[in-house]
C-alpha positions in Angstrom: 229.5 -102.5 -9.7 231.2 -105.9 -9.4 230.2 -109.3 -10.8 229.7 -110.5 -7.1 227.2 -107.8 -7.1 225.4 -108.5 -10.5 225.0 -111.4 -9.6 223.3 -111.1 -6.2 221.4 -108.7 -7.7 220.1 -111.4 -10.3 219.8 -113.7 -8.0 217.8 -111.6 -5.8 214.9 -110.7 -8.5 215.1 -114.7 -9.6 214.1 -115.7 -5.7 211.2 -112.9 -6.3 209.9 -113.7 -8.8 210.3 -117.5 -8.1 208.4 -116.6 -4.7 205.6 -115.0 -6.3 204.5 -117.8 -8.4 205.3 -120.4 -6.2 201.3 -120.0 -5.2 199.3 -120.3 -8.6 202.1 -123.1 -9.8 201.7 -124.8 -6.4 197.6 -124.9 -7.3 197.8 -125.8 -11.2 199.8 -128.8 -9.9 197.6 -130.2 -7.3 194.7 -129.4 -9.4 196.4 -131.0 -12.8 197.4 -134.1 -10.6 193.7 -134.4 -9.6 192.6 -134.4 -12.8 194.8 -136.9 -14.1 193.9 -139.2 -11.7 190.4 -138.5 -12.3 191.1 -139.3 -15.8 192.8 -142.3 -15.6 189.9 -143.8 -13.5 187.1 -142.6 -15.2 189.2 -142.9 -18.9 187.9 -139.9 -19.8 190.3 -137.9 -22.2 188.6 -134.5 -22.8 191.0 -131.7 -23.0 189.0 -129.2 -21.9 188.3 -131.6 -18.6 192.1 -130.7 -18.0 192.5 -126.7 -18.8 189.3 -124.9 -17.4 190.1 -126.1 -14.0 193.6 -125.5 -14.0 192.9 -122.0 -15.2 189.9 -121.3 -12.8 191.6 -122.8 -9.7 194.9 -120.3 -11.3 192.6 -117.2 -11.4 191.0 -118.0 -7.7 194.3 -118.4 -6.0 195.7 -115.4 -7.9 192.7 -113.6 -6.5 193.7 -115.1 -3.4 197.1 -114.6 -2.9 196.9 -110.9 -4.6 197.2 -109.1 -1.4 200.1 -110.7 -0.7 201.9 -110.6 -4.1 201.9 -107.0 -4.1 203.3 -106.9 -0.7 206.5 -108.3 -1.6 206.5 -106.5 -4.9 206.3 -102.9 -3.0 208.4 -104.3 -0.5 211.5 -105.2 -3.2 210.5 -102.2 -5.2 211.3 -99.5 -2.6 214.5 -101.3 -1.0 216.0 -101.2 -4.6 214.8 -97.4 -4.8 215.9 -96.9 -1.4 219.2 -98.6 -2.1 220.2 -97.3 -5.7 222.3 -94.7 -4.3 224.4 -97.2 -3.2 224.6 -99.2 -6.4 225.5 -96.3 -8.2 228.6 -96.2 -6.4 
């Protein structure tokens, strides 16, 4: 095993993992910007106004994007079984 290879390697479960998430982050975002605004023009500053729909709208698109999720999880999963012969080397 080289560095150049460790490193790849790394960098390949990083973009995963980065792609996975991108989805539910993506959502709690938009839906934290949209409260924020609705916030500051209402000047209501209830903390629980900001974290229930964050974590709903976070649980829907996780519901959501599920499918999906475990696609590229399977996918990355059996090309590094398939392919740990060759890192052995």
């Amino acid at each position: 095993m080289t560095p150049e290879f460790v490193v790849g390697f790394a960098r390949q479960a990083i973009e995963i993992t980065l792609i996975i998430s991108l989805p539910m982050l993506g959502i709690g975002m938009a839906v934290g910007i949209f409260i924020s605004i609705l916030q500051a023009a209402t000047q209501i500053q209830e903390m629980t106004l900001t974290m229930v729909p964050k974590i709903v709208a976070i649980f829907l698109a996780l519901l959501i994007a599920f499918p999906w999720i475990m696609d590229k999880m399977t996918t990355y999963t059996t090309n590094l079984f398939l392919n740990l012969p060759n890192y052995i080397k």
